[in-house]
N, C-alpha and C positions, 0 to 999 in steps of 0.2 A: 746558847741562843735565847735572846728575850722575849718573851710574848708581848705583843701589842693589843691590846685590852680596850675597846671601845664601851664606855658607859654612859648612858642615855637617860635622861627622864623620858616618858612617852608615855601618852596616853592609850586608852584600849584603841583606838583603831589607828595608831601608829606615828602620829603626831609629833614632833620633837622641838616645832620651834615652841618656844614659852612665852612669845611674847602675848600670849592672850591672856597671861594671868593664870595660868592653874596650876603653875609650881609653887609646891607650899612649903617645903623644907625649907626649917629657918626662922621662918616668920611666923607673927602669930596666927596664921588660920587653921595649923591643926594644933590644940591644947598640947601634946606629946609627941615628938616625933623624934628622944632620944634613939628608941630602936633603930632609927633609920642614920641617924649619925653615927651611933657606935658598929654602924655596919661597915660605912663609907670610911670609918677611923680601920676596922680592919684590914679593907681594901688595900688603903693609903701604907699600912705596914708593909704590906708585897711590893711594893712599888717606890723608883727610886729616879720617874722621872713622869713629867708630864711632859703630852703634845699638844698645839694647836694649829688653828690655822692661826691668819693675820688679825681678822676681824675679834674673835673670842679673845684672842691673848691682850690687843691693843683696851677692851671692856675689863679685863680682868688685871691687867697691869696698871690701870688706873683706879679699879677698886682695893684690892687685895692689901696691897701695901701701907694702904691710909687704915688702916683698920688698926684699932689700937684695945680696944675691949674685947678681941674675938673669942670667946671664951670652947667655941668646937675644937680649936686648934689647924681648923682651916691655915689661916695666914701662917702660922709658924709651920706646917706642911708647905705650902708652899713656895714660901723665903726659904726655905734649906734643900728642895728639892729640884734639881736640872729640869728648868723648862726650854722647850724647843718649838718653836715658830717654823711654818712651812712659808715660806713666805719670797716670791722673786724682787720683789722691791724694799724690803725693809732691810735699815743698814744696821746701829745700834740697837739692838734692842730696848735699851731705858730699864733692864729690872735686873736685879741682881740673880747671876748663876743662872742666864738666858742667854740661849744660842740660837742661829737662825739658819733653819737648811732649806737648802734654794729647791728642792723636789725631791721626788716619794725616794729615786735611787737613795737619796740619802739616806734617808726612812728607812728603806731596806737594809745598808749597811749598821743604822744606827740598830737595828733587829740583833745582827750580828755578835755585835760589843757583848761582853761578860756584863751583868745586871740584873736586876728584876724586874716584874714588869714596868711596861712605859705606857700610859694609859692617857687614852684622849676620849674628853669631852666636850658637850657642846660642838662646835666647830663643825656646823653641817656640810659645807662644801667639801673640806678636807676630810671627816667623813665617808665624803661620797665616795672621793676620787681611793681612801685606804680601802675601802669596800669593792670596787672598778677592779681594782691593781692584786685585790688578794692577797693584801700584807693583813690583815684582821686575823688572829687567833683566836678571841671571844670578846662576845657578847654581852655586858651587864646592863637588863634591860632595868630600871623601876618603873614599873607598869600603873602607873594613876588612874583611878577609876574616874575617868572621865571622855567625854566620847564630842568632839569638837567637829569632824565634819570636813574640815577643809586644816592646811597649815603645810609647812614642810614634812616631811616623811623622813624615815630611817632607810628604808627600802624603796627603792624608786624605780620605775617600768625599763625593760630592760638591762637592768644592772644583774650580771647573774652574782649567784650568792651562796658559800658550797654549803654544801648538805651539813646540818649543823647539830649536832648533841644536846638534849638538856642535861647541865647538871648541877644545879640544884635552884629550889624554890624555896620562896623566903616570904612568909607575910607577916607584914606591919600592924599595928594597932590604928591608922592613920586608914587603913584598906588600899596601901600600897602593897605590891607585890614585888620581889627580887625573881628574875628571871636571867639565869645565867647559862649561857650558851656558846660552847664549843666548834670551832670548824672540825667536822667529821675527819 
């Protein structure tokens, strides 16, 4: 059985959409943030598929691919690795070594398959609903020190959520934090 591995950026008070600007990995606003790539590169070892919803995969199928200088090794992780789309209305995918499952059952059976982890990012709605449904094994929070006030959420009112393990914590040079947590 494969773990399904939600990892997030999110600020201290739980924030996940980015579009406000405070995701820095990558770009130039923190001086060093190899520690935090060579983290996201060990991740990426255990792992031999990515999830999304519609919306993230359709932003990320149109950047990723064009990428031709990626010197993290991002793009080449993701051209060789199974991506899968939850998606009821999309037909072709458009990306190479991209399949598209119609709902979570599938997700569940896709759990099943011989594998390593299958790990989904970004992708708040599908998120929610893997969070809903209690397909989530763990947790990779990075925890940005920054405190925004309002935005999308990880944990939303009402969604129960099982009792959950730390195991282990990770701090950056950047005063990012790795927070990685297990379903009990």
């Amino acid at each position: 059985m494969r773990d399904l591995v939600v990892t997030q950026n999110i600020t201290i008070d739980g924030v996940i959409d980015a579009s406000g600007g405070w995701f820095t990995v990558g770009n130039d606003a923190v001086a060093d943030d190899s520690d935090i790539i060579e983290t996201l590169m060990e991740h990426t070892e255990r792992c031999d598929a990515v999830l999304f919803g519609r919306v993230t995969f359709e932003e990320m199928r149109g950047y990723w691919p064009e990428q031709t200088e990626d010197e993290t090794g991002i793009t080449d992780d993701l051209n060789r690795m199974t991506k899968y789309v939850v998606s009821g209305s999309m037909g072709d995918p458009g990306w190479q070594n991209s399949i598209v499952l119609r709902d979570l059952e599938q997700v569940r059976a896709l759990k099943e398959q011989p594998g390593l982890d299958i790990v989904s990012t970004g992708s708040i709605t599908l998120v929610h609903s893997l969070i809903a449904a209690g397909l989530v094994d763990e947790f990779r929070l990075f925890v940005y020190p920054v405190v925004l006030g309002k935005g999308a959420k990880l944990f939303t009112d009402g969604v129960e959520v099982p009792a959950l393990r730390l195991t282990e914590t990770r701090r950056f040079r950047s005063g990012v934090v790795l927070l990685r947590y297990r379903a009990a």
